[in-house]
C-alpha atoms as one frame of an Amber mdcrd trajectory, in Angstrom:
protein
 113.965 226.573  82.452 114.506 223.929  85.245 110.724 222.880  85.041 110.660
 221.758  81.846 111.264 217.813  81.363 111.300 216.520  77.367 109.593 213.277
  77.491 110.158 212.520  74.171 107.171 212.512  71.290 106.377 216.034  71.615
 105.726 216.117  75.156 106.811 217.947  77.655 106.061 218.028  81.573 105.800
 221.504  82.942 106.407 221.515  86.863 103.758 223.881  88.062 105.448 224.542
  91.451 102.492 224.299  93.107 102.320 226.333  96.339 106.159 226.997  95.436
 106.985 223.430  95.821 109.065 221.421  92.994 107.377 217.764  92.253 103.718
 218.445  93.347 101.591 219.269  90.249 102.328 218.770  86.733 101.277 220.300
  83.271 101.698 218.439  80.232 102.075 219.961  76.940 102.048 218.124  73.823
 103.844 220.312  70.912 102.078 218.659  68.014 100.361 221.003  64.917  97.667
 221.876  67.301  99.664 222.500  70.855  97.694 221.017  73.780  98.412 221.520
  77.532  96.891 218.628  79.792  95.659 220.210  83.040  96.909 224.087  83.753
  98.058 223.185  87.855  96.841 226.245  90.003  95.766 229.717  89.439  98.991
 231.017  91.044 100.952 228.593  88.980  99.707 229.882  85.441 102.371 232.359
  85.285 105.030 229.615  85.695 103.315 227.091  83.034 102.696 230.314  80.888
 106.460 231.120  81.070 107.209 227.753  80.313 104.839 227.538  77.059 106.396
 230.580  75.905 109.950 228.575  76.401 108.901 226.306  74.307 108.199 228.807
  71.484 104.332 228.624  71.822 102.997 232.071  72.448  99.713 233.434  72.643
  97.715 232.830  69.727  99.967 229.064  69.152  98.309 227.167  72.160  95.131
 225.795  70.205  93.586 223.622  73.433  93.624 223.525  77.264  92.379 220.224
  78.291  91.869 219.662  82.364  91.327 215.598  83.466  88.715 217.215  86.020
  88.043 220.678  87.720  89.566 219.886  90.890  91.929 223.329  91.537  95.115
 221.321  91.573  94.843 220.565  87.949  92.296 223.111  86.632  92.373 225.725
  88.884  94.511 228.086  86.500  92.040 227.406  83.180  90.676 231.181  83.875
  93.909 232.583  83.949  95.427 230.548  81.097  92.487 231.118  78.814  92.918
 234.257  79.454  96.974 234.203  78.477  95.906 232.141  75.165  93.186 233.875
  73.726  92.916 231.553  71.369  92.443 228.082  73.281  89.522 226.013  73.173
  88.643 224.459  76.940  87.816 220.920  77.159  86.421 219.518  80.317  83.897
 216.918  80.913  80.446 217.958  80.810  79.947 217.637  84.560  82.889 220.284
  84.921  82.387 222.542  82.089  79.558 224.989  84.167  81.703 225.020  86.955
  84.699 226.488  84.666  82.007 229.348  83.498  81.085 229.964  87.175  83.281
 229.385  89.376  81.870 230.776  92.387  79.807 227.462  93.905  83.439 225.231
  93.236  85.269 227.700  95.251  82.893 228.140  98.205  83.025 224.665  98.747
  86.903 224.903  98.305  86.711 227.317 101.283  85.129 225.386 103.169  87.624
 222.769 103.047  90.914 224.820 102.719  90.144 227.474 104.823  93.355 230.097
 104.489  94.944 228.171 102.880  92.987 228.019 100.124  95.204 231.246  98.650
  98.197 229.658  99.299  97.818 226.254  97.645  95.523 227.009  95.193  94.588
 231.030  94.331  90.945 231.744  92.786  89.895 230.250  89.932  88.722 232.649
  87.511  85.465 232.018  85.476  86.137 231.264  81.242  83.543 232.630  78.663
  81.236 229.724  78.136  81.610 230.243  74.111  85.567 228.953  74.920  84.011
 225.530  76.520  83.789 222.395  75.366  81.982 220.084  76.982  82.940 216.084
  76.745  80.712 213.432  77.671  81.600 209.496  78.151  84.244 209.585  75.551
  85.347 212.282  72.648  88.620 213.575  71.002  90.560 216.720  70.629  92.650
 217.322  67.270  96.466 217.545  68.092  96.933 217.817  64.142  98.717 215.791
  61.698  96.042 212.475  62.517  97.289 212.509  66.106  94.448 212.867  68.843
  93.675 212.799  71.995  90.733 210.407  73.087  89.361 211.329  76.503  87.282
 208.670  78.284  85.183 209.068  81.009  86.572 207.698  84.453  84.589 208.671
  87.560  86.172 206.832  90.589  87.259 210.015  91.845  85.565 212.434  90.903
  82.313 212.659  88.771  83.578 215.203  86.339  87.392 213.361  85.434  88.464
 211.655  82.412  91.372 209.704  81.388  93.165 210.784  77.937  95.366 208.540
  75.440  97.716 209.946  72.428  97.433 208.397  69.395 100.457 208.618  68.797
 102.482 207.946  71.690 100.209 205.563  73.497 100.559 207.757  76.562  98.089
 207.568  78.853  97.326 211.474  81.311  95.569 209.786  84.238  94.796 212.336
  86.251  94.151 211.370  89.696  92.077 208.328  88.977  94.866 205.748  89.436
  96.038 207.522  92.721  99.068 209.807  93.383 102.976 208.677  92.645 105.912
 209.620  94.028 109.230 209.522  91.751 112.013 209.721  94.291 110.539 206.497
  95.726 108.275 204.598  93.330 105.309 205.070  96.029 101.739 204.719  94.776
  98.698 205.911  97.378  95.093 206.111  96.910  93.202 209.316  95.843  90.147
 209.207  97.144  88.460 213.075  98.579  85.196 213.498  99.029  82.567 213.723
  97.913  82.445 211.347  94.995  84.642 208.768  95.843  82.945 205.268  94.682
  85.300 202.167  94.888  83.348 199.691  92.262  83.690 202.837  89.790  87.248
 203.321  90.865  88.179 199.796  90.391  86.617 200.110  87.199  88.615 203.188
  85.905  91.354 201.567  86.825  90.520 198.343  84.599  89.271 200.708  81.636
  92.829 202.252  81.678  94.492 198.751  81.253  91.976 197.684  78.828  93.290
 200.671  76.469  96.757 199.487  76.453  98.909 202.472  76.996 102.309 202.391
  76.572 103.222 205.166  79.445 100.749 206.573  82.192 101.948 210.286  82.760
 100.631 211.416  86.373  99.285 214.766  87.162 101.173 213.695  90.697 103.641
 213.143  88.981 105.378 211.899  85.989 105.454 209.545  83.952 105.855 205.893
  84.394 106.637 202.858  82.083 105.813 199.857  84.160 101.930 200.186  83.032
 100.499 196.778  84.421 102.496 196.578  87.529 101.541 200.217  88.281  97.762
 199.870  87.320  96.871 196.578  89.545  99.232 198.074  92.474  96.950 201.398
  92.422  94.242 199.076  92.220  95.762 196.964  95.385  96.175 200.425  97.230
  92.677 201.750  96.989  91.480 197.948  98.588  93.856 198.322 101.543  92.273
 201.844 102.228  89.159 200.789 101.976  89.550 197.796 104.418  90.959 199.511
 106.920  88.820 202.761 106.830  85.449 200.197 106.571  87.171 198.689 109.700
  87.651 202.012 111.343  83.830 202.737 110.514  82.462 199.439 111.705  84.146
 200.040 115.070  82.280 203.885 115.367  85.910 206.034 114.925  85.636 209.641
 114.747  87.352 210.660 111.320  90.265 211.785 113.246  90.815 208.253 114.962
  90.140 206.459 111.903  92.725 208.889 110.000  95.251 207.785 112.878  94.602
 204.344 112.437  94.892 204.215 108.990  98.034 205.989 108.708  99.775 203.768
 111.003  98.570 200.550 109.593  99.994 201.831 106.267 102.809 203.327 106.510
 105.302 200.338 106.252 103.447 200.167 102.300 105.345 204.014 101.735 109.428
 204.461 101.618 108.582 208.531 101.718 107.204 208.095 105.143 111.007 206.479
 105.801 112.669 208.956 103.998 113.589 212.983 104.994 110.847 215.246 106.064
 110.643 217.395 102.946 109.634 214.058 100.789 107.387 213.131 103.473 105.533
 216.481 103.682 105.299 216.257 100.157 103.457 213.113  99.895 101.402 214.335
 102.650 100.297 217.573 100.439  99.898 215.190  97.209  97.504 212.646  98.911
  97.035 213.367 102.625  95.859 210.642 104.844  92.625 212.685 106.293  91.119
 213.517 102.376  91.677 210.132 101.770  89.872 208.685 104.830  86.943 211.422
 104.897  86.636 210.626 101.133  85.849 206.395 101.592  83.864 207.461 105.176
  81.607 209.757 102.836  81.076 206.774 100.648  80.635 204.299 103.352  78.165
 206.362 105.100  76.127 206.514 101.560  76.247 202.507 100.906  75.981 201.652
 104.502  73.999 204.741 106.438
């Protein structure tokens, strides 16, 4: 399968094709004794990641865990679905996630509210798992890949209260999630992730410094792939999510509508982002990984709450 990516020790990246689109969303599995898949992508991509599982010669009773950074549909929002391919899989999620995976309903309201119609195109429904499947993570905690090699989750809530950071033993790879922002292969661009409504910068600044205080050897994004230049990476995400800030506190201090401020923003950063430069199809799809006005509503939520 062309969506399949062998990133040496055991792992593979699974393109999701999120929405259809190559490059958005990736899946992770590591093919160890105990097979793991870190985050599932969408609810209409679990057919594609469950096609590419099966590739990879793990059928439905082999996948032994289904581990999500945080519940936030682009990375979680096909657990129902794949539980339901993998009988056998435990869930782990953080415990501020894990009732949201058993109930779905209040996550995908608010989704709604958000996405509007689109919602079914970019994302599906996420579909509730038995609660007996769950397991619930709290500041730090391991899951078994088998043979000695684990996978150590710790807790990093700059984006979202319910996401956490996980390092293999054995690889020193590092699945951020969205907590060290969004990259962009084809052109080495790194932007901010920062949606409302629990966007805090000290605490993002801080899961950004816990990640380089672990020492990983690789950070594999969930948007997308992986990446070897660890420090240089790490303090430019950090770097990013300062710039945003500044400007959007800026925006704020001078009473912009969030549709002004977005403008603003965008047009004070776009020199920082060689997609912007580049055709429309790589452009559109760093709009769709991080888009300017989830970004800017996200640090305006947080500014309104330190600063009413």
């Amino acid at each position: 399968m062309d969506n399949i990516t062998d990133l040496g020790g055991d792992v593979y990246e699974i393109d999701t094709r999120m929405a259809g689109y190559p490059g958005i969303t990736a899946g992770y599995l590591i093919l160890g004794d105990r097979p793991c898949l870190v985050e599932t992508g969408t609810s209409t991509s679990a057919p594609v990641v469950r096609d590419a599982l099966n590739t990879l010669g793990v059928g439905p009773r082999d996948l032994a865990t289904v581990v999500v950074t945080h519940i936030h549909l682009d990375h979680a929002g096909g657990v129902g679905d794949i539980a339901e391919f993998f009988p056998e899989a435990e869930i782990v999620v953080h415990e501020k996630g894990a009732r949201h995976l058993a109930d779905p309903s209040r996550l995908m309201a608010s989704a709604r509210m958000v996405w509007g119609d689109k919602l079914d195109t970019l994302f599906g429904e996420l579909s509730a798992t038995e609660a007996s499947r769950i397991r619930a993570l709290g500041d730090t905690g391991s899951v078994d890949l088998g043979g000695g090699r684990t996978l150590r989750s710790h807790y990093s809530p700059g984006h979202a209260k319910h996401h956490v950071g996980l390092i293999d033993s054995h690889t020193g790879d590092l699945y951020v999630g969205d907590a060290a922002g969004v990259y962009l292969p084809q052109t080495g661009d790194l932007r901010p992730a920062t949606p409302p409504p629990d966007f805090d910068l000290r605490t993002a600044l801080d899961s950004i410094a816990l990640f380089e205080a672990l020492g990983p050897q690789r950070l594999l994004f969930s948007h997308y792939g992986p990446v070897t230049d660890v420090a240089g990476t790490l303090e430019r995400s950090a770097e990013e999510l300062r710039i945003w800030v500044d400007l959007t506190r800026q925006a704020h201090a001078e009473g912009m509508d969030l549709d002004h401020a977005v403008a603003m923003v965008r047009e004070r950063t776009r020199e920082r982002y060689a997609a912007l430069e580049a055709d429309d199809a790589t452009a559109e799809q760093f709009e769709l990984l991080s888009g300017a006005p989830s970004n800017v509503a996200g640090i305006m939520h947080w500014l309104d709450r330190v600063r009413p």
